[in-house]
C-alpha positions as CSV (number, residue, x, y, z in Angstrom):
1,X,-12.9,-71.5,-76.2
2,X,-8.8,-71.8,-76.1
3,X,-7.6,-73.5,-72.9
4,X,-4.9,-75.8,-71.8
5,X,-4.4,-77.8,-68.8
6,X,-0.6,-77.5,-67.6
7,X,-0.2,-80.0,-64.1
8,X,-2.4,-78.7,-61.8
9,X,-3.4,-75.2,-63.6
10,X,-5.8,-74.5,-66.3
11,X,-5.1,-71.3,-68.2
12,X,-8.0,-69.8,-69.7
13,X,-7.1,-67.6,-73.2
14,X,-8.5,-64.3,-73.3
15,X,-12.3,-64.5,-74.2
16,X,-14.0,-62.0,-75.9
17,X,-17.9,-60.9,-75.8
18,X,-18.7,-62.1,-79.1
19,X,-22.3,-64.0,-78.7
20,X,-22.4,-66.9,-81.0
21,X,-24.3,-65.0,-83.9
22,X,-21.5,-62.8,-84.1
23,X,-23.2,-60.2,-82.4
24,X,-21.6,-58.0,-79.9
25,X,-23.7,-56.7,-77.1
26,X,-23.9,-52.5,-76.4
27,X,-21.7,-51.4,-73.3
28,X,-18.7,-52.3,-71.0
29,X,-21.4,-54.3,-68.2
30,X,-22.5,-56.3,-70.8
31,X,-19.9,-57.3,-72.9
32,X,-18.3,-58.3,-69.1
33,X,-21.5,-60.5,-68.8
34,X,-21.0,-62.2,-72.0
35,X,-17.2,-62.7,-71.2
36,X,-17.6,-64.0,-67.5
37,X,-20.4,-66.2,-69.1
38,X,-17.7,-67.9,-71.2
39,X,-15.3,-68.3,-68.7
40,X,-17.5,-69.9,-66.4
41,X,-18.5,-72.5,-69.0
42,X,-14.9,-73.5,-69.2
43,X,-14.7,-73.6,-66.2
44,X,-17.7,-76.1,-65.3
45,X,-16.3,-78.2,-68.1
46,X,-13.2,-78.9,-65.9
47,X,-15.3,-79.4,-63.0
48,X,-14.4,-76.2,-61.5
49,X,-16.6,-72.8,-60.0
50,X,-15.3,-69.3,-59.5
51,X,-13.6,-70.1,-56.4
52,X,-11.2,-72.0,-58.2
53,X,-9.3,-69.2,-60.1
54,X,-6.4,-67.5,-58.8
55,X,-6.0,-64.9,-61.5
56,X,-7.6,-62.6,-64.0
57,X,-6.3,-60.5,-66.1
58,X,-9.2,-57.3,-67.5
59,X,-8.2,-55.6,-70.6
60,X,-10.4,-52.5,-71.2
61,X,-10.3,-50.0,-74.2
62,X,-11.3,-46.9,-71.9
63,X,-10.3,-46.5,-68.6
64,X,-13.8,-44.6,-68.5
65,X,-15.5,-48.7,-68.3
66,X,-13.7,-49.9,-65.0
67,X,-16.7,-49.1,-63.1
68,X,-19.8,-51.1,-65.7
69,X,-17.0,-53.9,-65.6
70,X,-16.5,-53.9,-62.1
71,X,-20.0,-54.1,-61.3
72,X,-20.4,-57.5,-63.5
73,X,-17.6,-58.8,-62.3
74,X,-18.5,-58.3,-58.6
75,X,-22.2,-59.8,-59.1
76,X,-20.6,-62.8,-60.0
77,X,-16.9,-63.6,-58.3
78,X,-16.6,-64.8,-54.9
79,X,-15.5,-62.4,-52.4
80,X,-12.5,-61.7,-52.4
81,X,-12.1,-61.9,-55.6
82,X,-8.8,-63.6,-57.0
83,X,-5.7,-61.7,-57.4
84,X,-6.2,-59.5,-60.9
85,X,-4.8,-56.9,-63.3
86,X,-6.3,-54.3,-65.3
87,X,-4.7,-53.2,-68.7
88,X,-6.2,-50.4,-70.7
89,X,-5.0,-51.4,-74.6
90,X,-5.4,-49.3,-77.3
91,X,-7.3,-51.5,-79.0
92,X,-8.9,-55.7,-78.9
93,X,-9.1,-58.0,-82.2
94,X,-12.3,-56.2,-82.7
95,X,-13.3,-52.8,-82.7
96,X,-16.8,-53.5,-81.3
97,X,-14.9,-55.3,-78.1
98,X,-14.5,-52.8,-75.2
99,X,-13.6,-56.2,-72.7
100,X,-11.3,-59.0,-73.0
101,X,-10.6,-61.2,-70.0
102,X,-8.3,-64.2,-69.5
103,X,-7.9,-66.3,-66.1
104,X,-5.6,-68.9,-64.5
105,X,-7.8,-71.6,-62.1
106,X,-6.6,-74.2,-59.9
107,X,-7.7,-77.8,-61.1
108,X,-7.0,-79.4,-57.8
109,X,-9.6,-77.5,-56.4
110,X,-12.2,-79.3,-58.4
């Protein structure tokens, strides 16, 4: 789980829906579980919930998953969700990845 801790700001790398077994689940909803799963693990390490990030940055294979990922996503951050960006690549480090996501949280807020 890459992060770093710059002042008051914890950027969270991208995180990927790899389970530990090196498995990869079927579908855009729940690879976006996985991923939100992770991030919200780093997140608790630093003492911090969902309503500490200010950012999020989707990257999506297919245009076609915006809705399965938006559906995860809105089951489990805060409303309103923090500012965000959605960037359909050509391709992640894995071919079985349709989701990557990355965020930027405030640690004051903890």
């Amino acid at each position: 789980m890459a992060r770093s801790a710059q002042g008051p700001t914890l950027y969270v790398a991208g995180q990927t829906p790899a389970l530990p077994d090196g498995s990869v689940p079927d579908g855009a909803e729940a690879q976006t579980r996985v991923v939100l799963d992770k991030l919200e693990a780093i997140l608790t390490e630093h003492g911090l919930g969902w309503s500490a990030v200010v950012r999020v940055t989707y990257y999506l294979c297919d245009l076609g998953d915006a809705p399965a990922m938006r559906t995860a996503v809105l089951e489990r951050l805060p409303d309103p969700t923090p500012t965000s960006t959605l960037l359909v690549v050509k391709g992640l480090v894995d071919s079985r990845f349709l989701v990557e996501i990355d965020a930027v949280a405030d640690l004051s807020a903890a």
